[in-house]
C-alpha positions as CSV (number, residue, x, y, z in Angstrom):
1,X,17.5,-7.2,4.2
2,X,14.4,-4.8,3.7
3,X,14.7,-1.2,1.7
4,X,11.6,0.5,2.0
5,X,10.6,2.4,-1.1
6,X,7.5,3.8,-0.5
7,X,4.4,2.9,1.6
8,X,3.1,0.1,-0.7
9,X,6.3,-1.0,-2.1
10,X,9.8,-2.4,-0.1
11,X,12.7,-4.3,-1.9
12,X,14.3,-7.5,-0.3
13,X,17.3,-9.5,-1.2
14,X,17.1,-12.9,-1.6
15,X,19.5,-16.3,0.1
16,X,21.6,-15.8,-3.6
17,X,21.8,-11.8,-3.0
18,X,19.3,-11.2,-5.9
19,X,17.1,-8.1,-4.9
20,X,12.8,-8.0,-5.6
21,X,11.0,-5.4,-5.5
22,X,7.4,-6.1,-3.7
23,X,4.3,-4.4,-4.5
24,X,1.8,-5.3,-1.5
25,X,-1.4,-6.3,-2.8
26,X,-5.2,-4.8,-1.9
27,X,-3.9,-1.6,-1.2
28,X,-2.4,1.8,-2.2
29,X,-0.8,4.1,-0.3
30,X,-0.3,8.5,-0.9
31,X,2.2,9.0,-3.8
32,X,5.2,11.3,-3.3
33,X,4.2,14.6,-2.7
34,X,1.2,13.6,-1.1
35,X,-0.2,14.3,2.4
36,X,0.7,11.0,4.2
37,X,3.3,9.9,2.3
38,X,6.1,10.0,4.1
39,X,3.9,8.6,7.2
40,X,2.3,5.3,5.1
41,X,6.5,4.7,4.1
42,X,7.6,5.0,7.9
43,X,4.5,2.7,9.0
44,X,5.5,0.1,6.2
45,X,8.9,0.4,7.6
46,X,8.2,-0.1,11.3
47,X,6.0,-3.3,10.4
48,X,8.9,-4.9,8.0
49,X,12.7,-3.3,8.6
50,X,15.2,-5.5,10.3
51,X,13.2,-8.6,9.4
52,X,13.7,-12.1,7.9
53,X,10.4,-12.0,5.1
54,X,9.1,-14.7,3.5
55,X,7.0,-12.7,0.7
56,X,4.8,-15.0,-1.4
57,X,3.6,-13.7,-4.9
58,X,0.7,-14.4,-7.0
59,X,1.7,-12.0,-10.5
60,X,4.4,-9.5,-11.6
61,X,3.1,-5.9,-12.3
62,X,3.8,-3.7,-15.7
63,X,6.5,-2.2,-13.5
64,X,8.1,-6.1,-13.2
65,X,7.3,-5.8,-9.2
66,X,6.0,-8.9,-7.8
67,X,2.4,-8.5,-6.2
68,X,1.9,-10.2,-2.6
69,X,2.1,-10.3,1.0
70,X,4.8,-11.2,3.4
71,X,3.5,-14.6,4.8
72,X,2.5,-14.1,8.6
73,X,2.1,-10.3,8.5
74,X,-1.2,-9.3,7.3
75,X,0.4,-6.1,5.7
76,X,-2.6,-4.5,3.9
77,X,-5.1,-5.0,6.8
78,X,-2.7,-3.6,9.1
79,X,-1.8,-0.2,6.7
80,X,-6.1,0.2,5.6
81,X,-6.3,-0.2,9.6
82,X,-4.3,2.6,10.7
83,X,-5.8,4.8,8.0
84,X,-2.2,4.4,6.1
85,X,-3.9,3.0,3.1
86,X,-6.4,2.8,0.7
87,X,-8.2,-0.5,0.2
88,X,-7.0,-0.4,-3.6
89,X,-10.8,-1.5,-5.0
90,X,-9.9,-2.0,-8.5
91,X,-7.7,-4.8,-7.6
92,X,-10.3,-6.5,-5.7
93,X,-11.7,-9.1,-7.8
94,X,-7.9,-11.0,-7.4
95,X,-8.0,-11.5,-3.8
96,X,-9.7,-14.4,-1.8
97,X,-13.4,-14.8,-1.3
98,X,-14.0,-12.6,1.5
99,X,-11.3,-11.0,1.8
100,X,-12.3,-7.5,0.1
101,X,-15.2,-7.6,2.6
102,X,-12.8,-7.7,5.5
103,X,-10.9,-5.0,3.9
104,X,-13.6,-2.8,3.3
105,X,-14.7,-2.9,6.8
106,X,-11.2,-1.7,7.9
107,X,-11.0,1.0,5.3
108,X,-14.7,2.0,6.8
109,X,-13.4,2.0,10.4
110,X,-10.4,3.7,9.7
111,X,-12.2,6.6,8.3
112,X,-14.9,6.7,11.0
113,X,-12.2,6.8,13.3
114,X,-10.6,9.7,11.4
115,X,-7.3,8.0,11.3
116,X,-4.3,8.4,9.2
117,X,-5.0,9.9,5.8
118,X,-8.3,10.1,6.8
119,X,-7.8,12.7,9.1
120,X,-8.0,15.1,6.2
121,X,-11.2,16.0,5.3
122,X,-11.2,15.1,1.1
123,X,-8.2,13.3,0.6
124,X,-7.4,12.1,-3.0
125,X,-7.1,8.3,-3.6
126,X,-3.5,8.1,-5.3
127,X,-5.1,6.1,-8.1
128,X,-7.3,8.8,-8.9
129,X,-4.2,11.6,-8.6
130,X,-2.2,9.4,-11.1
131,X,-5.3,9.4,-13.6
132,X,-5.0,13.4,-12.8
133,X,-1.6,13.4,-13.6
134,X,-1.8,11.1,-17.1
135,X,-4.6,13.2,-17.9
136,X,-3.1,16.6,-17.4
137,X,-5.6,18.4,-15.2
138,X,-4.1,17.8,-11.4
139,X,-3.7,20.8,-9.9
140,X,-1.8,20.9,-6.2
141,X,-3.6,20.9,-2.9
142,X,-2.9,23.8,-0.9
């Protein structure tokens, strides 16, 4: 069983009914309130809902979510891809040799292709909004 809670982030339940909340790695998706937030939750949930996952983790995050991918679904190419996410560059020096090339690339293509979130012309990283926020000085969009 899948709850989706936001475009990075979906909660399973296990065989013994224990739930986990799941932080996809090498990528981050519009917070709430955001342009493209409630589009980047819908495409996690058409990828994932009504599936058997097997999700494998590589660390727990401050928030006690475990970080990973579902094995066989290549989650964060597939959001950076449709322009549903951000290829979350901070993160980068944890994943596989290579693999923040190939992400890059898709976050490049994605945004010559004006897709997704990239459709807007300036649209604000949600790592950068949250250092807005902690800092005080984010001001809404119109």
């Amino acid at each position: 069983m899948i709850h989706i809670v936001d475009g990075d982030t979906f909660d399973v339940l296990d065989a013994a009914h224990v739930t986990h909340r799941i932080r996809v790695s090498c990528m981050d998706t519009p917070e709430k309130g955001q342009a493209f937030y409630r589009r980047a939750k819908d495409a996690l949930a058409d990828l994932i809902s009504g599936q058997m996952v097997m999700v494998e983790y590589y660390k727990d995050d401050r928030y006690r979510r475990h970080i990973g991918e579902v094995n066989g679904l290549d989650l964060c190419l597939k959001m950076i891809e449709s322009g549903m996410a951000w290829h979350n560059r901070p993160y980068e020096r944890e994943l596989k040799p290579g693999r923040a090339d190939e992400l890059a690339a898709a976050e490049i293509s994605a945004k010559a292709n004006r897709a997704g979130l990239w459709a807007d012309p300036d649209p604000l990283a949600p790592w950068l909004l949250r250092r807005q926020q902690r800092e005080g000085k984010h001001q809404s969009r119109p």
